[in-house]
LOMILO-687544 format. One record per residue: chain; residue in one letter; x negated, z negated, y negated of N, C-alpha, C in turn. Coordinates in steps of 0.02 Angstrom, whole numbers, plus 50000, padded with zeros to 5 digits. Layout:
BEGIN
NODE kolpa gulum  n.xx  n.zz  n.yy ca.xx ca.zz ca.yy  c.xx  c.zz  c.yy
NODE     A     A     X     Z     Y     X     Z     Y     X     Z     Y
...
***
This chain:
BEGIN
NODE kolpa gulum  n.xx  n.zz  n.yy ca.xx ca.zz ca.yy  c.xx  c.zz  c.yy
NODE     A     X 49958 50000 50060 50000 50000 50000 49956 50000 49938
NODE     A     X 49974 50041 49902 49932 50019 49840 49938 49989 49789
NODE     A     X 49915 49951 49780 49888 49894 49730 49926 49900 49659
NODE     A     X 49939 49841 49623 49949 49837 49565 49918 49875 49514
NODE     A     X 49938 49906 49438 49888 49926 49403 49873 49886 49353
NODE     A     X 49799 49891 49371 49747 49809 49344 49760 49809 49275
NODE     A     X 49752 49737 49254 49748 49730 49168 49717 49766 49139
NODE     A     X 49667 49795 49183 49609 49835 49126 49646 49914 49111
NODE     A     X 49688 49925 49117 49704 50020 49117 49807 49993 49116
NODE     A     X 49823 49906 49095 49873 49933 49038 49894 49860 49018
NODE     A     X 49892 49896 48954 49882 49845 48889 49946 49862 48854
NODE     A     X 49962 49822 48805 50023 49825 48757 50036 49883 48748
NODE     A     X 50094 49905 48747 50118 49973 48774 50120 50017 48693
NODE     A     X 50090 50058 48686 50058 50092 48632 50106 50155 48644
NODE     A     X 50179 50146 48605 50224 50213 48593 50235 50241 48519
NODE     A     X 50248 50312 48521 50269 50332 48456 50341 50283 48441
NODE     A     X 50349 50251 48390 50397 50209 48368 50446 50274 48344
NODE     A     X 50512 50258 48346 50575 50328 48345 50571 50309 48281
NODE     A     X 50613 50370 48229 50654 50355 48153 50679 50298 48166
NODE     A     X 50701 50272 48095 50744 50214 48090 50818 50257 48100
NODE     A     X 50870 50208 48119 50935 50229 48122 50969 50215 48083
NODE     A     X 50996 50262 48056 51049 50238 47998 51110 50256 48002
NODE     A     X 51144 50223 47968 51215 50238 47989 51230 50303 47996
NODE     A     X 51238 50349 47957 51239 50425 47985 51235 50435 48029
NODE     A     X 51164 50426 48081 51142 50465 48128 51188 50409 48187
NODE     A     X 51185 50356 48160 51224 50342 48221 51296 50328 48232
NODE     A     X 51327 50354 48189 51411 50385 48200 51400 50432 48225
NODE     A     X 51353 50493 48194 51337 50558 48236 51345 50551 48306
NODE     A     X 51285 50499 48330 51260 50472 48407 51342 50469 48435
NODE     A     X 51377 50407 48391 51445 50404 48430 51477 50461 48426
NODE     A     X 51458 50505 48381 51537 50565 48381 51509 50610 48459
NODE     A     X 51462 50603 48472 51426 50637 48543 51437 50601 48601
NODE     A     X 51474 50548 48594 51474 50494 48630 51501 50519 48717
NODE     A     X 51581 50561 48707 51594 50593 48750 51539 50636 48797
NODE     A     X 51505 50673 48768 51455 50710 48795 51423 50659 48833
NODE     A     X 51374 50625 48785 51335 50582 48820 51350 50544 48884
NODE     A     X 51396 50520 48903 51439 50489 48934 51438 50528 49004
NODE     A     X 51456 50605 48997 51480 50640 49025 51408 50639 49058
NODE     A     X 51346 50652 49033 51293 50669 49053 51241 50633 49101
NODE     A     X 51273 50571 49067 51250 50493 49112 51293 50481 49169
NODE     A     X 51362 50505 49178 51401 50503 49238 51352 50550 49277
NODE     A     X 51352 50609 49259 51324 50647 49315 51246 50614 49334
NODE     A     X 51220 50580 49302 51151 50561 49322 51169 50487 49362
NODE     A     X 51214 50452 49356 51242 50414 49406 51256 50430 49489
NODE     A     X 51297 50496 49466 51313 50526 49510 51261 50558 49574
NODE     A     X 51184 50574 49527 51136 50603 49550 51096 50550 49601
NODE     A     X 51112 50485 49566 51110 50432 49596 51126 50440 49667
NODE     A     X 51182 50408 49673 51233 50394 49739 51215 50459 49773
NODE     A     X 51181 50531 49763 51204 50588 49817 51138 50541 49866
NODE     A     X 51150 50568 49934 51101 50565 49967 51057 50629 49979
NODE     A     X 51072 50678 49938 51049 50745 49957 50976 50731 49922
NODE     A     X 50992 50680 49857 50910 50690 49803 50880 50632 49818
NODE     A     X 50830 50655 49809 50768 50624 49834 50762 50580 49745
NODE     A     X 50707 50514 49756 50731 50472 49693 50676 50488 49640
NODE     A     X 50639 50544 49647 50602 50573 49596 50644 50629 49567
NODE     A     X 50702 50662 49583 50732 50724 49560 50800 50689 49531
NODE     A     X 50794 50634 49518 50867 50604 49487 50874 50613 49442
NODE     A     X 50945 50630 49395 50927 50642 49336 50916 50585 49283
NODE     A     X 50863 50599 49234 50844 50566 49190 50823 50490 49213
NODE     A     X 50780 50490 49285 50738 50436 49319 50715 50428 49286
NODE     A     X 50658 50446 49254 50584 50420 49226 50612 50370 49170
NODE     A     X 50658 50402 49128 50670 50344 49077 50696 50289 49113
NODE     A     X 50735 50309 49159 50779 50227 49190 50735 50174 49220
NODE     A     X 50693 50213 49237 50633 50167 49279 50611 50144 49223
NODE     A     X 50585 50150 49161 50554 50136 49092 50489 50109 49112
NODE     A     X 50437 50156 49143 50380 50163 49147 50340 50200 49078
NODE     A     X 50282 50199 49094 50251 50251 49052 50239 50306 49088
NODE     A     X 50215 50372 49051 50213 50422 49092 50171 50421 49151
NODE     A     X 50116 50388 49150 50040 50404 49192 50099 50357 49264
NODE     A     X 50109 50280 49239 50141 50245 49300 50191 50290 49325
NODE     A     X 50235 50312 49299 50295 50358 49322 50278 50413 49391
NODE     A     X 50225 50450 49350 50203 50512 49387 50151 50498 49435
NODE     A     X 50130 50437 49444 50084 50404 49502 50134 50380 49541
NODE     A     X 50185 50354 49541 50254 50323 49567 50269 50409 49621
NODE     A     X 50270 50433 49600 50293 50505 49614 50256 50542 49666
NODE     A     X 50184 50534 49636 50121 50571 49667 50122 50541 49729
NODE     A     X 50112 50486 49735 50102 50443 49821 50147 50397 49842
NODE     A     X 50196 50400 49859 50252 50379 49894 50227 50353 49958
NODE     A     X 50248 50306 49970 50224 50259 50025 50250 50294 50094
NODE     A     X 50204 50303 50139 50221 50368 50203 50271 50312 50256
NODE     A     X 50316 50306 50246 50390 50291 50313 50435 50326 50331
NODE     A     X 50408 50321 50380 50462 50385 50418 50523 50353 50438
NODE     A     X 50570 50427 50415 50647 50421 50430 50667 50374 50370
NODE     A     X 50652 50344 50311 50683 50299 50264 50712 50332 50226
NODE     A     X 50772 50291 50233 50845 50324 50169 50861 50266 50135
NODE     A     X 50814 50287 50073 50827 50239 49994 50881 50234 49974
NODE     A     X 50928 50292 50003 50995 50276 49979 51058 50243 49999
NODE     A     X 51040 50218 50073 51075 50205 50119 51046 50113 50116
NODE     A     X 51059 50082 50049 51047 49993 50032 51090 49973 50010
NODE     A     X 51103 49912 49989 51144 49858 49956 51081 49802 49940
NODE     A     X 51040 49819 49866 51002 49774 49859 51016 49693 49850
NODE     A     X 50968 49649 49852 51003 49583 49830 50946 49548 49817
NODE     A     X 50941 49505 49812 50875 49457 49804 50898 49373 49811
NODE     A     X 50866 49338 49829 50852 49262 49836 50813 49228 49807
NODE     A     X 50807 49167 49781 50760 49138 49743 50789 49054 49776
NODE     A     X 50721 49037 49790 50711 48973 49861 50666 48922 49765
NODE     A     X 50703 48896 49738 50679 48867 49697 50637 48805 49714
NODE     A     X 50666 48774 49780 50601 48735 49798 50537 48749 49808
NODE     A     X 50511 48804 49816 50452 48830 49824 50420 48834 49768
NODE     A     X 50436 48872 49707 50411 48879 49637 50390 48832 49623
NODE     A     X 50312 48868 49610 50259 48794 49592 50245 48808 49527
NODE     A     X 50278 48864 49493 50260 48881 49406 50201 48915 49399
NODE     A     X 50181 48956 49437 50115 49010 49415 50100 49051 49368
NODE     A     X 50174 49076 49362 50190 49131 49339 50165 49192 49322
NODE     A     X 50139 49207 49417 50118 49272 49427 50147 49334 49436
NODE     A     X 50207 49297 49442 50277 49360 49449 50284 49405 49386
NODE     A     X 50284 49352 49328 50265 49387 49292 50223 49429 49236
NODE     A     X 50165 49422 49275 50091 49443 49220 50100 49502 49271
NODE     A     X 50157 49479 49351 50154 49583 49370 50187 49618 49358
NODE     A     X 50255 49586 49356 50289 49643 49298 50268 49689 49251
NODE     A     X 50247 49614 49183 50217 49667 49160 50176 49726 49147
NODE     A     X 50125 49706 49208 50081 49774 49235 50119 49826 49277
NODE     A     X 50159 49804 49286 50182 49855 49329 50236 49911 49300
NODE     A     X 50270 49874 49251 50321 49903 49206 50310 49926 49148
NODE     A     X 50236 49922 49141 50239 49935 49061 50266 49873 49013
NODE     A     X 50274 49827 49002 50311 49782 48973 50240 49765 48923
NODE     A     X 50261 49753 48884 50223 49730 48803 50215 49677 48836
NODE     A     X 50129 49668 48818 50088 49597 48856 50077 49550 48803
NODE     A     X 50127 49512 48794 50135 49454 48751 50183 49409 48784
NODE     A     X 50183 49340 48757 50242 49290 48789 50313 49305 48773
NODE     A     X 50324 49357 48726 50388 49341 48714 50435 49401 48730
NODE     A     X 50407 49458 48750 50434 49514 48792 50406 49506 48872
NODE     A     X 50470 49521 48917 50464 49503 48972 50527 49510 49021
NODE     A     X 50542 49547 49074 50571 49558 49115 50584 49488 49166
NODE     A     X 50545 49467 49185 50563 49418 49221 50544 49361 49189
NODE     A     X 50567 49303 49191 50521 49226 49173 50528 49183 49226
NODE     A     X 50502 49100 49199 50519 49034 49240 50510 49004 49198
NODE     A     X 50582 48960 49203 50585 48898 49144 50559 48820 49187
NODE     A     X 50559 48782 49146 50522 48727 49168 50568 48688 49166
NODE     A     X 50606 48641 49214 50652 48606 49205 50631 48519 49215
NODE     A     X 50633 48485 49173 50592 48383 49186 50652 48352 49161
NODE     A     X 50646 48297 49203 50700 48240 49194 50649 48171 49184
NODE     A     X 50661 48148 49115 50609 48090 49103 50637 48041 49132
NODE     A     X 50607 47980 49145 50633 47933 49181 50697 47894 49154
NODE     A     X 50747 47877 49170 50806 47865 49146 50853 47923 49107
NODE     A     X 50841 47975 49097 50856 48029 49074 50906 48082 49116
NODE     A     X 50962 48075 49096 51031 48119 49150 51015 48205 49108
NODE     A     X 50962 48189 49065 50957 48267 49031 50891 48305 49038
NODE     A     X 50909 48393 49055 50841 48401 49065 50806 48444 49007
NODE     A     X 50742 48421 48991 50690 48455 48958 50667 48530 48993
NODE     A     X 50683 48601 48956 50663 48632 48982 50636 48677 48934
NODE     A     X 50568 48705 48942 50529 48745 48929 50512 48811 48961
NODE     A     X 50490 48862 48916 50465 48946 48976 50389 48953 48949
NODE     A     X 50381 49003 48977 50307 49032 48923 50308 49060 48863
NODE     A     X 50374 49057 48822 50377 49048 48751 50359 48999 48735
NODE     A     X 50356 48938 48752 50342 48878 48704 50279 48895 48672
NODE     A     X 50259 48864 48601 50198 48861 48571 50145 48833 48619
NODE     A     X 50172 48770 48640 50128 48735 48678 50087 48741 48749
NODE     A     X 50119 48803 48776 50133 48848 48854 50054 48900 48814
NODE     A     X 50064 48924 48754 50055 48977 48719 49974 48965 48686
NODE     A     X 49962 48900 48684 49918 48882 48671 49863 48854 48736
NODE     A     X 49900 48841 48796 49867 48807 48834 49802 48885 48876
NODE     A     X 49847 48934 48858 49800 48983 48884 49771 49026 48822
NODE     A     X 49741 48973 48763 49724 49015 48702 49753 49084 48660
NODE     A     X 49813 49084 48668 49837 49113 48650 49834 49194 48694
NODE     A     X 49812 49192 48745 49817 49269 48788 49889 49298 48788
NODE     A     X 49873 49337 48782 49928 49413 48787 49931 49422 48863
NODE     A     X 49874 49388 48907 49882 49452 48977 49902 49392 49022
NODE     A     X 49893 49317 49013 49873 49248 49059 49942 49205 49034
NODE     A     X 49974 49184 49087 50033 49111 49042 50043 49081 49105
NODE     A     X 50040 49007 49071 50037 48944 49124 50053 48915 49083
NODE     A     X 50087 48846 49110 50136 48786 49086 50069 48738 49101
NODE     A     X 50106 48704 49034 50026 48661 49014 50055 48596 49042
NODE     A     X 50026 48536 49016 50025 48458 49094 50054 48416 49035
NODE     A     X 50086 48412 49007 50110 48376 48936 50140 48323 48960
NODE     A     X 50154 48326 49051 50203 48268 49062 50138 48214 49109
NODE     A     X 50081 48242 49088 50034 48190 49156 50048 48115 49115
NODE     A     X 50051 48086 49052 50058 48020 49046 50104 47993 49044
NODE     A     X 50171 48038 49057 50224 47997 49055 50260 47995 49131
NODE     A     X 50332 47966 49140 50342 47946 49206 50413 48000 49197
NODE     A     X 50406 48025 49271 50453 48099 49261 50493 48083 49328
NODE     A     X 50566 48089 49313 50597 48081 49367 50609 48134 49444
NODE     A     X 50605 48189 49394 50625 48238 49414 50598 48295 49393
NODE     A     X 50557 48381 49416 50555 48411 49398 50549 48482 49447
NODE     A     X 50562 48531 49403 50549 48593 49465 50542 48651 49400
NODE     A     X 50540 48697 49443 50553 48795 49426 50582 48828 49439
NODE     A     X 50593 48876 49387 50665 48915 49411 50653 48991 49396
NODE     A     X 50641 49034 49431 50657 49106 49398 50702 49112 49381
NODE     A     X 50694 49173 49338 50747 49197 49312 50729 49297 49301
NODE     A     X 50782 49317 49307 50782 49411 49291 50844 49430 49284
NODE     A     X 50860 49497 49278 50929 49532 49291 50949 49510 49335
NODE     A     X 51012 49497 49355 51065 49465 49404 51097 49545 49439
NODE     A     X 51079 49599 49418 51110 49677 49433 51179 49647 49474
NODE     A     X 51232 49635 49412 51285 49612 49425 51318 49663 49454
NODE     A     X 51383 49643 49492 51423 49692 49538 51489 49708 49465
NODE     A     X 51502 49679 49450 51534 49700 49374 51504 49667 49294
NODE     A     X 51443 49717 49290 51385 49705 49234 51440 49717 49161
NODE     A     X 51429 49642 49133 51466 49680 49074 51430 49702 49020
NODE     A     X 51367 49715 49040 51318 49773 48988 51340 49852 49000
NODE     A     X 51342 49860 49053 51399 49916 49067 51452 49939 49024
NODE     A     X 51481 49873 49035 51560 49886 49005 51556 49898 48913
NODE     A     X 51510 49878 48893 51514 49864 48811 51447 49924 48801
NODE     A     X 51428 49960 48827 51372 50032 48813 51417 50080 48780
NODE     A     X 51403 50103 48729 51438 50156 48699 51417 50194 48724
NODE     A     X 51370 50222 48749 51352 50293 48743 51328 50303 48845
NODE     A     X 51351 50251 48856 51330 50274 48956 51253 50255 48975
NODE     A     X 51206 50221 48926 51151 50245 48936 51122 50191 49007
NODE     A     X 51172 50124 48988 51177 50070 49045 51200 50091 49101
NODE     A     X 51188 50122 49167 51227 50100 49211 51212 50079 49276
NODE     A     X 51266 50085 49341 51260 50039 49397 51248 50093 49459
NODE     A     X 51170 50084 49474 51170 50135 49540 51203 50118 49614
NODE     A     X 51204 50165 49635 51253 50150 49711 51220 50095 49741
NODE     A     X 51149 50087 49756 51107 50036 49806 51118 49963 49753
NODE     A     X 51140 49981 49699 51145 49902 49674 51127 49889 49594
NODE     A     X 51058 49906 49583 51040 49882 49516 51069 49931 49473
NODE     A     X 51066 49877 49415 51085 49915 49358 51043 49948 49323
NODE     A     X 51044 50010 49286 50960 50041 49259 51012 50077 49178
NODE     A     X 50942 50072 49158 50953 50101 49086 50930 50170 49084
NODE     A     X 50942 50208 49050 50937 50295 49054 50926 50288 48967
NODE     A     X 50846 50267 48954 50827 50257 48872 50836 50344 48846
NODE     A     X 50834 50395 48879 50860 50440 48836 50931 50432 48816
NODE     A     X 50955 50403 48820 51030 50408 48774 51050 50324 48755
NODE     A     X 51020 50257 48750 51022 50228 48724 50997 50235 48637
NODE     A     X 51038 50219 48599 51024 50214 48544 51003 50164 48508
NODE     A     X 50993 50095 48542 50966 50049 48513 51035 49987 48472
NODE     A     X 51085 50013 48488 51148 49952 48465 51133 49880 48506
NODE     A     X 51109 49871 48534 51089 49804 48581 51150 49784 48599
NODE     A     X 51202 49813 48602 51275 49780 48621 51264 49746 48693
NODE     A     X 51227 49762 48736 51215 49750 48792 51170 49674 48799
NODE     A     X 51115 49697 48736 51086 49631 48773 51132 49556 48732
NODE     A     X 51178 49581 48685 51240 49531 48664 51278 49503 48722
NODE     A     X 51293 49540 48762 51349 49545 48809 51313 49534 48875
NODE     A     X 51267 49520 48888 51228 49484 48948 51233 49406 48927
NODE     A     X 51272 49368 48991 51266 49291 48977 51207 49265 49027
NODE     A     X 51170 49301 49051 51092 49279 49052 51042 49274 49030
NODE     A     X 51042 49312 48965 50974 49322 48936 50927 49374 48968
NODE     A     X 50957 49405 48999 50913 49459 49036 50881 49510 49010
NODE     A     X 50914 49535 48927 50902 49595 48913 50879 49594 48840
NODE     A     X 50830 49624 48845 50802 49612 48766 50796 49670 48717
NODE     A     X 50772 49687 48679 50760 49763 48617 50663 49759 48624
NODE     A     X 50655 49825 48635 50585 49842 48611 50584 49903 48572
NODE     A     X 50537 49861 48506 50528 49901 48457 50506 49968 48444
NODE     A     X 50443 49953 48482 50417 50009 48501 50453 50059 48534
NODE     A     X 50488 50077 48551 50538 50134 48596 50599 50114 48560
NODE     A     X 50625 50061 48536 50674 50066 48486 50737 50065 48553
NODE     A     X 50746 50064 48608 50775 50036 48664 50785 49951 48683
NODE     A     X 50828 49968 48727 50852 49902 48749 50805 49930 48833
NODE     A     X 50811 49842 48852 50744 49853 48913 50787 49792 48951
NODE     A     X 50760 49814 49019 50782 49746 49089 50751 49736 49138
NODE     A     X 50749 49698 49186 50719 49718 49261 50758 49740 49268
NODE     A     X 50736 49817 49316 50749 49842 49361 50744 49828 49436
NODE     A     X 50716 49785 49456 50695 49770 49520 50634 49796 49559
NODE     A     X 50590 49847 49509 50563 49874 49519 50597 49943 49549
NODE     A     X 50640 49975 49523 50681 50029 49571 50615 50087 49599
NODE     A     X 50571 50121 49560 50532 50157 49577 50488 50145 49624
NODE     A     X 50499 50067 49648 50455 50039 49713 50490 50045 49760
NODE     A     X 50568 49974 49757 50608 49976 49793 50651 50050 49860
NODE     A     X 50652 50103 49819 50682 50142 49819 50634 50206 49870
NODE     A     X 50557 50155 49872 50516 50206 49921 50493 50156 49994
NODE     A     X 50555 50087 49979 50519 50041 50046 50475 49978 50032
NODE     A     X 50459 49984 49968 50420 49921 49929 50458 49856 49911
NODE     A     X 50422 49797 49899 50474 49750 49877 50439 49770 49808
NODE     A     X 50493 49724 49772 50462 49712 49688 50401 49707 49672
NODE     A     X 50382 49695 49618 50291 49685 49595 50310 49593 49607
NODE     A     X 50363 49567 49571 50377 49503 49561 50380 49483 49658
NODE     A     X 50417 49498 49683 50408 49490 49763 50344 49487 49803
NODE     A     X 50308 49543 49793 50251 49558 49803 50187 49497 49799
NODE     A     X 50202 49482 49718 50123 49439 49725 50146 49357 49704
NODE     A     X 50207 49321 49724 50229 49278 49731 50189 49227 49786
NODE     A     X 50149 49188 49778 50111 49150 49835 50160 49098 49872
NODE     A     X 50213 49082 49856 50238 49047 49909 50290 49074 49943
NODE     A     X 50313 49131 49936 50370 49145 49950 50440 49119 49922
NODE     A     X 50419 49126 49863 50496 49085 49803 50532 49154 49822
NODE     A     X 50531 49212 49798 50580 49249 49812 50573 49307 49869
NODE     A     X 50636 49323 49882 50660 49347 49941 50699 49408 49918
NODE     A     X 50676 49471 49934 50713 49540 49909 50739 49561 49994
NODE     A     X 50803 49609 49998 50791 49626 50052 50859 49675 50033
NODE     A     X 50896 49725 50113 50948 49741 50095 51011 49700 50114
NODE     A     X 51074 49687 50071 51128 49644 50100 51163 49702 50181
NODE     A     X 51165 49757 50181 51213 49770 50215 51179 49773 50299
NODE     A     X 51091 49752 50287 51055 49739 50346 51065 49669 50353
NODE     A     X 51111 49650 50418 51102 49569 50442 51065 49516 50441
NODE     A     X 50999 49572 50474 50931 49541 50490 50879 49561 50440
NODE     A     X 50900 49564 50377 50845 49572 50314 50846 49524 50305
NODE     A     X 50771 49508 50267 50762 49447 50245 50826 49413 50200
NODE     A     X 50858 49446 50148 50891 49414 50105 50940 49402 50117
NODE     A     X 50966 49444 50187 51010 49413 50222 51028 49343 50247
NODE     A     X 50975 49358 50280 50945 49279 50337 50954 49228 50290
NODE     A     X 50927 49249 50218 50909 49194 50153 50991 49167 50153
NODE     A     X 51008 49191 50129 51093 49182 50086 51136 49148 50173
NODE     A     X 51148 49186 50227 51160 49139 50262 51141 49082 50304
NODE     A     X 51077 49074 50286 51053 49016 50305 51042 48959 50252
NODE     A     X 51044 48972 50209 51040 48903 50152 51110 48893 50115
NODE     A     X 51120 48846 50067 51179 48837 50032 51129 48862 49972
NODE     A     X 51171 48924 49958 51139 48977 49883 51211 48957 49825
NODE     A     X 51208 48971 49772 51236 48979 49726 51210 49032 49667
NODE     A     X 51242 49084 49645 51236 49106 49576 51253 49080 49504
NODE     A     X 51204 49121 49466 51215 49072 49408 51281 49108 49345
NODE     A     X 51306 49029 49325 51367 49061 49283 51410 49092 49330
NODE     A     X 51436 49092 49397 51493 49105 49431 51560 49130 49379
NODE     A     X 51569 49057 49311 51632 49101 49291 51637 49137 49245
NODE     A     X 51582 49166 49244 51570 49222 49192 51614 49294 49229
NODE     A     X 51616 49296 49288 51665 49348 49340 51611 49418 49351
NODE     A     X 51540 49380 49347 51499 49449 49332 51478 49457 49398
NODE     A     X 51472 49426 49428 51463 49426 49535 51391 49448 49537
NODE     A     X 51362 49390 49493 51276 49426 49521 51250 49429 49591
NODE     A     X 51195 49463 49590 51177 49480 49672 51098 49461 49669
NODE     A     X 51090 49390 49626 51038 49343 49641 51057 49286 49654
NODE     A     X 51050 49272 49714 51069 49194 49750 51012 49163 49747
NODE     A     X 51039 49095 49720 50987 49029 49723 50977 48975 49771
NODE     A     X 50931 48964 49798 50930 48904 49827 50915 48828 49800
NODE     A     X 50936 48775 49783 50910 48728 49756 50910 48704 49695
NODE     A     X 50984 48745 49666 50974 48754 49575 50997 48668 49553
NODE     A     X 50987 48661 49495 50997 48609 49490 51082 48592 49455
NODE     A     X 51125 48566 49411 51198 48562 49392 51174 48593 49324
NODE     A     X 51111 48577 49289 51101 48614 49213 51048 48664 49215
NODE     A     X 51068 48693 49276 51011 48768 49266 51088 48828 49256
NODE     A     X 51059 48848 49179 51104 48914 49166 51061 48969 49150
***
């Protein structure tokens, strides 16, 4: 399998920044809206066929939101398994929160792997820090935004670790929690996209098609996870994908991949005997925000009553 691409060959993602939008152009955008719509159905559609192969989809490369070189290396060497049909899944994922020891190597691979702007505060996946001080029914929780997270690794762009702030005091309770896209079964980033550019592939995740996003962020409003953020640079809205350009050739995630304890668990739901199968019926899982009615398809093991 081949390897991650190393820190050294990708760095903060260096794009032509688009015009600014101004109202004009983007009533225009909406008066096209029909079109657009129309154009992103069929690339949905291109989705679900089993006839295409997942490099000939339409308008992949943006959905994947790689850069070009990762995209077309994605493409070039496809992992050799015979007889595999990428299209024939029901993705899902698990997250065994007892395990999470807070490395947060899941995500320094994301970002290499996705292109994601190498700073603390853009980021596809995270882990929040959840402590219960002694006598305390409330929990203290921190990510690798904090200043203090931010400082403990001198301020790096490429390195984040949770600093020891609790070694002198007496802690009742504490753990880790990932967090990513939930690639809800009724995403209501979906539902609130003007222009189609959000949508829901047949195997499961949800992907963005940045040629026809315009940058309204209605989506990352309308996510009650925090999943989805704006980058400037491309002037797009951005998410995990799950790694689809991996997934989709037999790979697990980058975040799956270089996880040392086995915190998370990718697999397919409609295989019995996949891992994420086995996961979800063998433990007591819960999703997060249940009555939000968004039916995510990341099950937890071990969450705590104030992990949202």
């Amino acid at each position: 399998m081949k390897p991650l691409i190393s820190e050294e060959t990708v760095t903060t993602l260096k794009t032509k920044a688009e015009p600014a939008l101004t109202r004009r152009n983007f009533l225009g955008l909406l008066g096209k809206g029909v079109a657009m719509a129309g154009a992103v159905i069929g690339a949905g559609r291109a989705v679900s066929s089993e006839s295409v192969g997942v490099h000939e989809v339409v308008g992949a490369k943006r959905a994947f939101q790689q850069n070009d070189e990762q995209y077309a290396e994605s493409v070039r060497n496809p992992p050799k398994i015979p007889n595999y049909n990428w299209n024939d899944r029901q993705w899902a994922m698990g997250v065994d929160t007892d395990r999470c020891i807070g490395c947060l190597r899941c995500m320094e691979a994301c970002k290499m792997e996705n292109s994601v702007q190498m700073d603390a505060n853009h980021y596809r996946t995270w882990v929040e820090r959840y402590v219960y001080l002694e006598g305390s029914n409330n929990a203290i929780v921190d990510s690798q935004t904090d200043p203090k997270n931010i400082e403990n690794v001198g301020g790096s762009e490429t390195k984040f670790r949770f600093d020891n702030r609790y070694k002198n005091v007496k802690v009742d309770k504490a753990f880790f929690v990932p967090k990513l896209c939930n690639q809800c079964e009724h995403p209501s980033c979906v539902q609130v996209c003007p222009t189609g550019a959000t949508f829901k592939a047949k195997d499961g995740p949800v992907l963005i098609d940045t040629t026809y996003c315009i940058g309204c962020q209605y989506c990352v409003q309308a996510c009650p996870y925090g999943a989805r953020s704006f980058n400037e640079a491309r002037g797009t809205a951005e998410k995990c994908n799950w790694c689809y350009h991996r997934i989709t050739k037999g790979l697990n995630p980058a975040c799956v991949e270089v996880c040392p304890t086995g915190t998370r668990i990718f697999g397919d739901r409609s295989d019995p005997q996949s891992p994420v199968s086995l996961f979800i019926r063998n433990n007591h899982v819960q999703v997060l925000k249940p009555e939000m009615g968004n039916a995510p398809n990341v099950f937890y093991k071990g969450t705590d009553k104030e992990v949202v």
